[in-house]
N, C-alpha and C positions, 0 to 999 in steps of 0.2 A: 536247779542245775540243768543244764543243756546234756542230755546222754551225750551225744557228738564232742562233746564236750571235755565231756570228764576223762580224768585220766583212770590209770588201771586202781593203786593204791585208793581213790574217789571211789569205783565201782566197790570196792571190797569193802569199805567202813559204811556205805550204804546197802548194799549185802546183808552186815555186821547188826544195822541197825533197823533191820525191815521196813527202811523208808520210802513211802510209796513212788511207786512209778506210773506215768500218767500219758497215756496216749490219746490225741482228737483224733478222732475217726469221722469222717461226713464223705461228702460228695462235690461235683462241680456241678452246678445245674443253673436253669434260665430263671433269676427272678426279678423278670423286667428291665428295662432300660435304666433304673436309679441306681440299682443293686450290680455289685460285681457276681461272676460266678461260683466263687468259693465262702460263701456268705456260711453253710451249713458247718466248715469246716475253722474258718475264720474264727466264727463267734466262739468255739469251744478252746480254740487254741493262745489265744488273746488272755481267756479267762488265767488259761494255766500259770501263763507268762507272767501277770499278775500275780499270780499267788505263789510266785515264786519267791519274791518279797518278805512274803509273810507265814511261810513255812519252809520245811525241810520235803524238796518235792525233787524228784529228779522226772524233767519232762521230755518225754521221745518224739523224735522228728514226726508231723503228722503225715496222715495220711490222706488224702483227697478221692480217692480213686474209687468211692463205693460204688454201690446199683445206684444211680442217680433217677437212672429211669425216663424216659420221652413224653411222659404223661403231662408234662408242661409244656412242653414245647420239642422240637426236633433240635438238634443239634446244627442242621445247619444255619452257619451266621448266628448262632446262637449264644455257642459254645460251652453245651450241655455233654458228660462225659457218662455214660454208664458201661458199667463192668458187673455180668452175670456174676448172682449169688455164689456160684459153683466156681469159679472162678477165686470166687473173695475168700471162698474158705480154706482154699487150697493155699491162699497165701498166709491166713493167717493161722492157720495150722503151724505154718513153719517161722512164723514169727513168735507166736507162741511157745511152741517147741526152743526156741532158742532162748527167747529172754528166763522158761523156766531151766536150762542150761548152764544158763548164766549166770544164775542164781535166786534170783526175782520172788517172790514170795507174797508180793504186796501190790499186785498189776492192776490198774482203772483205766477201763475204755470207756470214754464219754461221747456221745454221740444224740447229736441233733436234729438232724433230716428223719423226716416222719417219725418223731417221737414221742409224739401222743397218740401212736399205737403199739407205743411198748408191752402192754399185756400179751397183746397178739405176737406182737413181731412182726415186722417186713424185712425184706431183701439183707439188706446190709448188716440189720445188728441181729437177723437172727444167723446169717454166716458167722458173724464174731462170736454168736453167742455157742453155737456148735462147738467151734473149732474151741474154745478155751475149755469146754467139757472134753473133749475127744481128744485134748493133749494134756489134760492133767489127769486122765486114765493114764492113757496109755507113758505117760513119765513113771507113774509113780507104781503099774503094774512092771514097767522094764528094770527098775529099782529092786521091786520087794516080790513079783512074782505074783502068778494065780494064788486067790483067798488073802489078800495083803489087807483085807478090812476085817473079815469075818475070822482069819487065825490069828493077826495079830492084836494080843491083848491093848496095847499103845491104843488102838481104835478104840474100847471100850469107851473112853467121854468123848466120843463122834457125836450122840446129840447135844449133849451141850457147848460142845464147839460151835456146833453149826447154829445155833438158836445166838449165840455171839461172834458167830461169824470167821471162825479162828479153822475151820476146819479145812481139808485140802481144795476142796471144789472153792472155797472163797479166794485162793492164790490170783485168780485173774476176775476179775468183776466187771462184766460190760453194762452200763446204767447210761440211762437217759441225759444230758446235759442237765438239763433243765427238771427237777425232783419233780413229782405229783405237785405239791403244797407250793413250788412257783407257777407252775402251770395252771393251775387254779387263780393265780392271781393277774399272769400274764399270758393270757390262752397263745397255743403258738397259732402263727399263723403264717400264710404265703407270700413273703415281700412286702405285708402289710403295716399295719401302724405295728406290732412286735417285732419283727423280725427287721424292719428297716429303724426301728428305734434302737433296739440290741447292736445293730450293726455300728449306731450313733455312738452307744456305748463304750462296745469292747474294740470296733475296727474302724472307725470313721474315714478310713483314707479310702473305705470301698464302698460309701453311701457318696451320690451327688444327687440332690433332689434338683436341680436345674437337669437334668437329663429323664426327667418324671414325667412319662407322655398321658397318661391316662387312659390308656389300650387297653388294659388286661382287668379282668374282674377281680380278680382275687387281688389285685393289688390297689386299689382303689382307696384303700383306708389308711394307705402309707401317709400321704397329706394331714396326718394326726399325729407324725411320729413326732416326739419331743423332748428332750435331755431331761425334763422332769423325772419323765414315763422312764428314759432311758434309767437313771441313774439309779433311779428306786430296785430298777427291774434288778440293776448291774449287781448295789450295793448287797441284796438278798444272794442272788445265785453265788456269788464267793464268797460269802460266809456258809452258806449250804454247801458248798463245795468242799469247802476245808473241814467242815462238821462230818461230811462222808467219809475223808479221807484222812482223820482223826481218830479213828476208831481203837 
């Protein structure tokens, strides 16, 4: 289901039934002349739209607008888009703050662009990753007030919650698109044979390989990409995706 979409009586029986809510979150950035710019954002959003088919998923208008960053390329004639961390958190503070208002319980931020340094973190999903701590504090201390973990007895199976994931900090979950265990099989990469394959995949109306000039190093390996490569990579990530969001 399209959030935009739904009506109010929709919102409330998904409420009712903690059915997950699902946001793509990426960036607009330069990957090459074959590649459109919203490749990072695209691929995650495509997936959802899919599995809309084959679960109970209610999916949120995406987002484009991360730290893309100039480290590719400048923006101009480019049409590479970055927006300071500091920035990203401030909004998504308040998007946060609203869907958990609204009642949300079950929130997944997937996210693409440099995502195989999700240990670390960079720019964009560690702002997401803040702000969805720093708004399910502060929700759930404006609810129940100072000491709402350590006075209230309800807390006592706080670690077994959290060891399954049921506990309050798991309400909004920002993760990688693409899990460890596909990444391992389909390493990401920059416009390259992955990520211009993915795009074959999930978004093919924003791959032209007739526009494939052979400029850029990092893209060099696209000339490999192939619906084989695609479909294997596609058929794994939504069944992964649905198994996350199954829980």
């Amino acid at each position: 289901m399209r959030y935009e979409l739904m009506f109010p009586d929709q919102i409330r029986e998904a409420i009712d039934k903690n059915t997950p809510v699902a946001l793509a979150l990426g960036v607009l950035e330069y990957h090459g002349e074959h590649l459109c710019p919203g490749v990072d954002t695209l691929v995650v959003q495509r997936a959802l739209e899919m599995l809309e088919d084959d679960m109970e998923l209610i999916v949120l208008p995406p987002f484009y607008y991360g730290a893309g960053s100039y480290a590719v390329a400048g923006p101009e004639r480019k049409g590479g888009v970055h927006i300071d961390a500091e920035t990203l958190n401030k909004f998504a503070r308040q998007l946060f703050y609203n869907l958990l208002r609204i009642g949300f319980r079950n929130v997944y931020v997937f996210f693409h662009h440099q995502s195989e340094n999700f240990v670390s973190g960079m720019p964009t999903d560690l702002a997401f990753r803040l702000a969805a701590k720093q708004e399910i504090f502060a929700f759930i201390e404006n609810e129940k007030g100072d000491g709402w973990w350590g006075e209230d007895t309800a807390s006592a199976n706080y670690y077994e919650e959290h060891d399954s994931g049921t506990d309050p900090f798991s309400w909004i979950r920002v993760e990688p698109f693409m899990s460890g265990e596909a990444q391992k099989q389909w390493p990401i990469d920059h416009a390259g044979e992955q990520e211009t394959s993915l795009m074959m995949a999930f978004a093919p109306d924003g791959v032209d390989m007739k526009r494939f000039d052979g400029k850029q190093w990092y893209a060099q390996s696209a000339v490999k990409a192939n619906m084989d490569y695609a479909n294997k990579a596609k058929a794994f990530i939504l069944d992964d995706l649905k198994k996350r969001m199954s829980k």
